[in-house]
N, C-alpha and C positions, 0 to 999 in steps of 0.2 A: 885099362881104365875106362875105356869109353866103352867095353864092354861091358862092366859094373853101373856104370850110368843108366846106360839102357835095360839093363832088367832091373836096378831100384825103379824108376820110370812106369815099366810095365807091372808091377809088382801092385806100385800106387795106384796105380787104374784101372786096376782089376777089382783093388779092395774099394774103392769109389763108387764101382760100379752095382758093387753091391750091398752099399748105403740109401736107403729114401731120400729123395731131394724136399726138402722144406716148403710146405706152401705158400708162397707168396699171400703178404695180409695189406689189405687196403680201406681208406674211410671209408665210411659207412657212405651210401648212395642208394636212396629211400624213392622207392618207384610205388606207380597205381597199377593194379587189376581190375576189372570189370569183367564179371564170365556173366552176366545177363544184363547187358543194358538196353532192354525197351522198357517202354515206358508207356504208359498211357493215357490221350489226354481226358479230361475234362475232369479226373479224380485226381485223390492224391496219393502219387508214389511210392514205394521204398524201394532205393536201390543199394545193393549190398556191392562194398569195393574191398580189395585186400591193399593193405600196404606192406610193401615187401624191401628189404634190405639184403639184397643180393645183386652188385652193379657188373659184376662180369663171368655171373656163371659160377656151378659148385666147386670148380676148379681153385677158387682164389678166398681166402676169407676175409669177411667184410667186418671192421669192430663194432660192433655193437652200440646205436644209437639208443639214447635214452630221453628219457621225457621230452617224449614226441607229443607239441600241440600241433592243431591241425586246426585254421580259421576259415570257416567256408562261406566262397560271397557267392552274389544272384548272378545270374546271366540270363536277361529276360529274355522272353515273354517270362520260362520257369522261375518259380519263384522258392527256394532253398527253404525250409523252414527247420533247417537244423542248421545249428551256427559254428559249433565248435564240437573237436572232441578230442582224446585224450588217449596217448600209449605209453604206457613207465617207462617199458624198452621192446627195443627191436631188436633180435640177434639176427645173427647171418641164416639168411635161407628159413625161418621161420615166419610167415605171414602172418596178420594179422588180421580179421575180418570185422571191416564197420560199416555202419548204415547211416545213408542221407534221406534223409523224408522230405519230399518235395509236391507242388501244388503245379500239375502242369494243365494250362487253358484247355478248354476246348476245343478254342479256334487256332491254335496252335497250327503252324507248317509241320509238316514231314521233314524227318532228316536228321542229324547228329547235333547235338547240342553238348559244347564243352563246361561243366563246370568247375571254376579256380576256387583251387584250394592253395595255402599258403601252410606251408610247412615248416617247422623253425625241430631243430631237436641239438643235442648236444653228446659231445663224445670224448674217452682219454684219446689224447696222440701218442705216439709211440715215445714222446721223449715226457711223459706225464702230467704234460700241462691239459684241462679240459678244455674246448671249445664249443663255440654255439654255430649253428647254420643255417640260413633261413632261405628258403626255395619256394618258388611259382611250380606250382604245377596241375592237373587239374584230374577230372573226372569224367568221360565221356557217356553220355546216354543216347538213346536214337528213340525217336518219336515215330512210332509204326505208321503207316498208312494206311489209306482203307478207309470204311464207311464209320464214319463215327453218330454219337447218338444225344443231343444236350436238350433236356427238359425244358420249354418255353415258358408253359403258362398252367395252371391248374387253378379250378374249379369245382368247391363241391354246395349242396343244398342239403345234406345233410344235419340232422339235428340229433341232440344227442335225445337218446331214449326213443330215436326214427331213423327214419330212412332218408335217401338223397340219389342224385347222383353226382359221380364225380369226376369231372372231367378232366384230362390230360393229356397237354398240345406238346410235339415232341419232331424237332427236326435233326434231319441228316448233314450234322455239318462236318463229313467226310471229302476226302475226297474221290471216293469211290460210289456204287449205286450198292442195295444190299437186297438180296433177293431171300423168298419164302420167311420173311422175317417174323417171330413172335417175339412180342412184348408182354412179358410177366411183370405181375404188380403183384408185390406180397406184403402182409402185415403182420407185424411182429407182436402188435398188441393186441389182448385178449377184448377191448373194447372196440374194435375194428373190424367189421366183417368186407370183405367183398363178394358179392355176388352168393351172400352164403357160406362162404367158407374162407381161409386164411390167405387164398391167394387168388388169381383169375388171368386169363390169359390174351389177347388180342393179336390176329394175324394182319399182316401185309403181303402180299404177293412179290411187289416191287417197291422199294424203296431208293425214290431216284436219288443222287447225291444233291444237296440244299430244301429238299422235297419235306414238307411239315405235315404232319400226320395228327387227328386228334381221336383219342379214346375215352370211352365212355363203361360207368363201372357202376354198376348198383351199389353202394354204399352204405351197412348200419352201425350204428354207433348206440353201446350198451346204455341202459340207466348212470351205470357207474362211468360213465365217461365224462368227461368234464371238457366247457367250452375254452377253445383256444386252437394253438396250432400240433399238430401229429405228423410225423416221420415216415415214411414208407420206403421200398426199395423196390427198386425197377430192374431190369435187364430183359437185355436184347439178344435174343439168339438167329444168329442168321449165316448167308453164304456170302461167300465176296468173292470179286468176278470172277476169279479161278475154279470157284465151287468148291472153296473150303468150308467145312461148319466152323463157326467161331461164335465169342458168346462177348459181350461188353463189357466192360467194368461195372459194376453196380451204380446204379442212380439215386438219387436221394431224390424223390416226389415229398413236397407238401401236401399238407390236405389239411384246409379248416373245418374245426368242427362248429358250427352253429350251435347257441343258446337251444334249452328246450323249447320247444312247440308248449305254451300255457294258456289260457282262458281263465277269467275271471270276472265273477257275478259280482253283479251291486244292482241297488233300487229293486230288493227284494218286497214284492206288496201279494201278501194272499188274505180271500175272503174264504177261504177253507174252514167248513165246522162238521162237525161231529155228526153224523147220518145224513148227510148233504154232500152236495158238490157245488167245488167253487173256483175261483182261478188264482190261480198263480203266474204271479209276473217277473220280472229281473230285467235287466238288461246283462249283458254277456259282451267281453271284452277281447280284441284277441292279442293278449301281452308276447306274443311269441315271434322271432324273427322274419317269419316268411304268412305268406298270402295262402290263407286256407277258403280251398275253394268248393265248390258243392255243398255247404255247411251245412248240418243236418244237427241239432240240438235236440238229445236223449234224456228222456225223465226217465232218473233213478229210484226204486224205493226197495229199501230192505227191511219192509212192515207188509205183509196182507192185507192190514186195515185200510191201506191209503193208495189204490191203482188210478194212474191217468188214463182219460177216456182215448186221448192219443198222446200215444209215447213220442210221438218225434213231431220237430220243430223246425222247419227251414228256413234256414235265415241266407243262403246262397252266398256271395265270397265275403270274405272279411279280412281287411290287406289290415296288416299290422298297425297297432294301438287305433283300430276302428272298431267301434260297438254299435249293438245294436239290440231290439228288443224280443224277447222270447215268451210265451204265454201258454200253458198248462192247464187242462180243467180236471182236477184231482176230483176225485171221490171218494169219501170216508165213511167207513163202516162206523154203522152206530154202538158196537160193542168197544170201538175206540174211545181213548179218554182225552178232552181235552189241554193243550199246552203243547210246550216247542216242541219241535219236530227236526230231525236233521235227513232233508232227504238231498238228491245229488243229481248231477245232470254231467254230460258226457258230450264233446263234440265229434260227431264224424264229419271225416272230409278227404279232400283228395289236395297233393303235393303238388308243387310245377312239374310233377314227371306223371301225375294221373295216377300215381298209385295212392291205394286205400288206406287211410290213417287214423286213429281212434285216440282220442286223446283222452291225460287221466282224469279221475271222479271230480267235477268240483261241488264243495260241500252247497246245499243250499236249505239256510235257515229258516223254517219259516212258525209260524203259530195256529192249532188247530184250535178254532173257536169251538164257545158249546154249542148243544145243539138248540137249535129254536122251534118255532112251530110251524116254517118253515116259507117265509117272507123273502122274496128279491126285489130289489129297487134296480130296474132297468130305463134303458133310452133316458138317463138325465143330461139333462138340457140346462145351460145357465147365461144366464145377459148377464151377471154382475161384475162391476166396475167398482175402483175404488171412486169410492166420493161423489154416486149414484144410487138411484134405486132399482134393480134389474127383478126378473123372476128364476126360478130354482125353479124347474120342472120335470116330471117322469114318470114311471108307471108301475104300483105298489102291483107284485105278482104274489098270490098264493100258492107256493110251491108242494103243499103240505095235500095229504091225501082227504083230508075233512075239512067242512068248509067251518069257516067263522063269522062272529053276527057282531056289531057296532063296535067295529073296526074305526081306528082312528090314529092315525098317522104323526107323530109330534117331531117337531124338529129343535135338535137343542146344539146349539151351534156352541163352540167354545170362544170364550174370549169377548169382550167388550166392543171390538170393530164391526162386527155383525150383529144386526137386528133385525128379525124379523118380523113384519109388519103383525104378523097372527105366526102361533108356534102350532097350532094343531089344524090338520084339515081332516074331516069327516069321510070316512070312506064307506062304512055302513055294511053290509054283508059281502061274502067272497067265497065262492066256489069251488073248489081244487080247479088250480089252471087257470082261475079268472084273475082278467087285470083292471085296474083304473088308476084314470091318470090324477094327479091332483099338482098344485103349483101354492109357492110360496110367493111373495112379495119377500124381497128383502133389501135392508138399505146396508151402503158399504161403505163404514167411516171415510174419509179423508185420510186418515193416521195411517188405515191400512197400508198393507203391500200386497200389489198386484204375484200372479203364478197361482201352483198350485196347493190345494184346499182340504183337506178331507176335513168331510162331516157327519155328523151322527144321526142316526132316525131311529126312533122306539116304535111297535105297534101294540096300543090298545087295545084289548078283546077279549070276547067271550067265548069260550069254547063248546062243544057240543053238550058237555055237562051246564052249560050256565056259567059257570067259572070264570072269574077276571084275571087276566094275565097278562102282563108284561113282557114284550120280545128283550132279550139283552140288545146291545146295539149295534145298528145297522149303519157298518162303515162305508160312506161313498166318498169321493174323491173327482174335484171338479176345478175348474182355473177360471178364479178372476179376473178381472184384465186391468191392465193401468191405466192408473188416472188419465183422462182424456180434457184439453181443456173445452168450456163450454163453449165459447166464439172464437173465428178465426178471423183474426184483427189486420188489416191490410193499407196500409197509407196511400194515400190518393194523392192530395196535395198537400206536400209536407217539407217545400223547399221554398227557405227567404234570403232575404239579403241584411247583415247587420243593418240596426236603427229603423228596420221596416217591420208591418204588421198584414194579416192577409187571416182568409179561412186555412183553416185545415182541417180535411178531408178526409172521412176514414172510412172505410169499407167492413162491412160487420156482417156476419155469416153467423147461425147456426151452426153447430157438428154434432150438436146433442138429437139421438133416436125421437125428440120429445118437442112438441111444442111450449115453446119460450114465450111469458107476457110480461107487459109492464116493467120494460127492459130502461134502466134509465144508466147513462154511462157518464162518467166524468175524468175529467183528463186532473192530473195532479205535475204543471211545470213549474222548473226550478230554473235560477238565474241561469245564464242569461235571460231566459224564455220567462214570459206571463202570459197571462190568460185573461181577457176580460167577458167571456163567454167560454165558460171549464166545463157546460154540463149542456146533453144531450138527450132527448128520450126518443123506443122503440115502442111502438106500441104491441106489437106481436112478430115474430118470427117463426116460421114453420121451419121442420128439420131441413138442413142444407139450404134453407131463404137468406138472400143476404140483401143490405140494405146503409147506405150509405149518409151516415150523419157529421153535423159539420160544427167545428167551436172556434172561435178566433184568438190567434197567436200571433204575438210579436215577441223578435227580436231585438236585445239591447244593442245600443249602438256601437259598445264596446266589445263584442262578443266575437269570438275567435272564429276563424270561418274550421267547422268540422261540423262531426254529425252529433245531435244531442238525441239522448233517451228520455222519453216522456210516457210518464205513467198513468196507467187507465185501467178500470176496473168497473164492473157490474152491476146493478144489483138491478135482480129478474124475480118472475115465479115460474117454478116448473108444473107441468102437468097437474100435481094434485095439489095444487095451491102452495106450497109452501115457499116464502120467501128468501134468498139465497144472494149472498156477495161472492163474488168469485176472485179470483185470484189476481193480482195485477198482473199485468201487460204492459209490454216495455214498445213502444211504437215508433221508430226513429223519426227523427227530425233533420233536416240538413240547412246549416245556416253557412254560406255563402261573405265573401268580403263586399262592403258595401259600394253600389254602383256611382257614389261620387257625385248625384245627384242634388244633395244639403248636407246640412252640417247636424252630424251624427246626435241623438235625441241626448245622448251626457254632455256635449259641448254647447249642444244649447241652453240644456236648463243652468252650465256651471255661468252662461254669459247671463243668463236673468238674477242669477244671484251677485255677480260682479254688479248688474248697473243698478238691483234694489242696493246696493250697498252705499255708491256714489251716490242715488238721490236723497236717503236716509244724511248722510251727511253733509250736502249741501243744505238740508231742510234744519238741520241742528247750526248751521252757519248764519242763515236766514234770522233764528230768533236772536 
């Protein structure tokens, strides 16, 4: 019997032994991998992790977690910019591979940086109910050491459809030094040259650790470029103290591109005519962001009819929206036709870096007059004033190669405000080459406005045949001046006290070029103030003589103490006799509070009407 026991027994254990044993299955338990965690700072990341569901080895099988969320937080400095992400399921032993994209500083420390991740996923249990799991766990990266590289400052003078340069400040905020270092600057855009070409390069020897370095980059920027901000990309290739080659993470360099370099004409004036030569003027503006310096101003013409005697114009720096004046002596062939003309003018100059710059055409409009028989009015000269009579003077040149006989000069001024005392002056025969001067009288309304003037002059004459001819019109251009007053009126003694009366004092000057006669002046006061002596006379005044007349003024007794204006006016002869009122004048008065002396000039006259009034009625008592 116990024989039979024991070989059933062995029998069992034989056949057991060679059955498979069953593998052991247990929950699911969801771990990280990291096979490259460095990282680097001053750019942005991506680090790749596996999530794995395998907690004890191939040996044992793990059920299958499912709808795995995964919530990922910061751990500064690094700052996580992916939030969340997302696995349907995990089976045993199958990884899954995701990516966190992350911003890490550049002043960042060295060393292991954990980032938490929260994991929640769900699973069947073995008796088939599902359940949820939620777990901390996290993600580990390491921050490399060594010489790192963060862009300060930059700088460019670049303009678009020019050149610049452009500067770029860049330190070592490593913690390492970085030797034989070059700094590549490349640009991706077809509107961005460096140094000529796509890319340019700068060395350092030594680049100590916190040590700031600054590079400098020829810079052009196409037509087609347009003003605003541009992208570049930098990197560092260098040795770190071991004497490994290493290369940086890419830089992102700004670079502003500057408005174009423009110029712009205005106060376009030319006496340009047809078989003559004459000038042309403008002023020239310079609308462009930066200070053009050495300026040199190009006459353009795309006619043979019409060459400047000199092409260029120096006008030296011109800092942005400053103008200034430019002057051309054109000369026109006589087989040219008169009327508009569209010719052009060009700025050269140099940039804040001294390199050569040519800026584009600007149009400049001007009118080819006809031709005449060849007359210039030079050296004119003018005294006129508005609301005077001044002289127009200069000198009639015979430009023309034959001379002319009872020449006569007429001036025909436009407009009502100007009159000239005689419109023609006699000039009488003229030479080729010969000049004479001649002058106008002329008087300049009041109405007028002072500035600048142009005016017309015709020549009268007989030509070599006997022939009477008329020049077309002879445009000049000359400045009036503003009205000027005749006297300069200065108070002397011009302070009282209410209820008092005294002279007053007035200092009278001259400022007219002219002697002044038979000057009589009167003063025109208003309450408080009277006058019982309002008029004064000058007998003569030389120009700048001055001479002091005197009218008597009182104060009412009621009168506020301030300053009062009192009005005064003219009336003179000037030089050629003619009699003239001038303008009023306002001359201050100063009336003071009364010294307390008597009873003020209204309280007295109201006490003579209070006691006529008593004697009136005692005299009506009487009859």
């Amino acid at each position: 019997m116990i024989r039979k026991s024991l070989t059933l027994f062995l029998v069992i254990a034989v056949v057991a032994s060679t059955v498979p044993v069953a593998a052991a299955t247990s929950n699911p338990d969801i771990q990280t991998i990291v096979p490259q965690p460095t990282v680097s700072p001053g750019v942005e990341n991506t680090v790749n992790f596996q999530l794995v569901n395998d907690p004890n080895g191939p040996e044992n099988n793990a059920i299958t977690a499912t709808n795995v969320r995964v919530r990922v937080s910061d751990n500064a400095p690094i700052n996580v910019l992916t939030e969340r992400l997302y696995v349907s399921k995990l089976a045993d032993g199958k990884p899954v591979m995701k990516t966190l994209r992350m911003q890490v500083p550049s002043d960042i420390n060295s060393g292991t940086y954990r980032i938490p991740l929260t994991v929640t996923y769900e699973y069947e249990s073995g008796t088939g109910d599902s359940k949820q799991i939620t777990r901390s766990m996290g993600v580990s990266v390491r921050v490399q050491s060594g010489p790192r590289f963060t862009v300060t400052d930059t700088n460019s003078t670049a303009t678009v459809d020019g050149r610049g340069t452009l500067t770029v400040t860049m330190r070592n905020t490593g913690q390492e030094a970085a030797s034989d270092a070059t700094f590549t600057l490349a640009s991706n855009n077809n509107d961005i040259a460096l140094g000529g070409g796509a890319k340019a390069t700068r060395f350092v020897s030594n680049w100590e650790k916190g040590a700031t370095k600054t590079f400098e980059y020829d810079a052009r920027l196409g037509e087609s470029a347009q003003p605003g901000n541009y992208s570049l990309e930098g990197t560092v290739a260098y040795k770190d103290a071991s004497g490994n080659s290493k290369t940086s993470p890419s830089l992102t360099v700004g670079m502003r591109a500057l408005p174009e370099m423009t110029f712009d004409v205005s106060d376009v004036q030319s006496s340009v005519r047809v078989a003559d030569s004459g000038k042309i003027k403008g002023t020239i503006t310079n609308t462009g962001p930066l200070t053009a310096h050495s300026a040199v101003v190009a006459f353009q013409s795309n006619s043979p009819t019409a060459q400047a005697v000199e092409t260029e114009y120096a006008i030296g720096s011109l800092e942005p929206n400053e103008s200034t004046s430019f002057s051309f002596t054109v000369s026109v062939d006589s087989k040219a036709n008169p009327g508009p003309r569209q010719y052009g003018v060009q700025v050269n100059y140099r940039n804040g870096d001294g390199d050569p710059v040519q800026s584009d055409t600007v149009d400049l409009p001007v009118t080819v007059g006809e031709s005449d028989a060849g007359f210039d009015i030079r050296n004119l000269e003018s005294t006129l004033r508005v609301g005077e009579e001044g002289t127009l003077s200069g000198t009639l040149v015979n430009t023309d190669d034959d001379p002319v006989t009872n020449a006569v000069l007429r001036f025909n001024p436009a407009g009502q405000t100007i009159t000239p005392v005689e419109t023609e002056y006699a000039i009488g025969r003229l030479d080729p080459g010969e000049a004479r001067e001649f002058s106008f009288d002329v008087e300049v309304s009041s109405s007028s406005s002072g500035g600048p003037r142009q005016f017309n002059f015709q020549v009268n004459y007989r030509d070599e045949d006997n022939q009477q001819r008329t020049t077309n019109p002879i445009e000049v251009r000359t400045d009036i001046g503003a009205k000027s007053d005749e006297f300069e009126v200065t108070p002397v003694s011009n302070a009282y006290a209410a209820g008092e009366s005294g002279e007053f004092r007035v200092n009278v000057t001259n400022t007219r070029e002219e002697t002044l006669t038979d000057i009589s002046a009167k003063i025109f006061p208003e309450s408080p103030l009277s006058s019982s002596n309002s008029e004064a006379f000058i007998e003569e005044l030389e120009p700048g003589e001055s001479e002091t007349i005197v009218f008597k003024l009182s104060a009412s007794g009621d009168a506020l103490a301030k300053t009062y204006p009192v009005k005064m006016d003219f009336q003179y002869e000037d030089s050629q006799g003619e009699t003239t009122i001038s303008d009023a004048y306002q001359v201050p008065v100063d009336v003071t509070e009364s010294d307390g002396g008597g009873l003020p000039l209204g309280l007295i006259a109201l006490v003579i009407v209070a006691l006529g009034a008593i004697g009136f009625v005692y005299y009506r008592r009487q009859d």
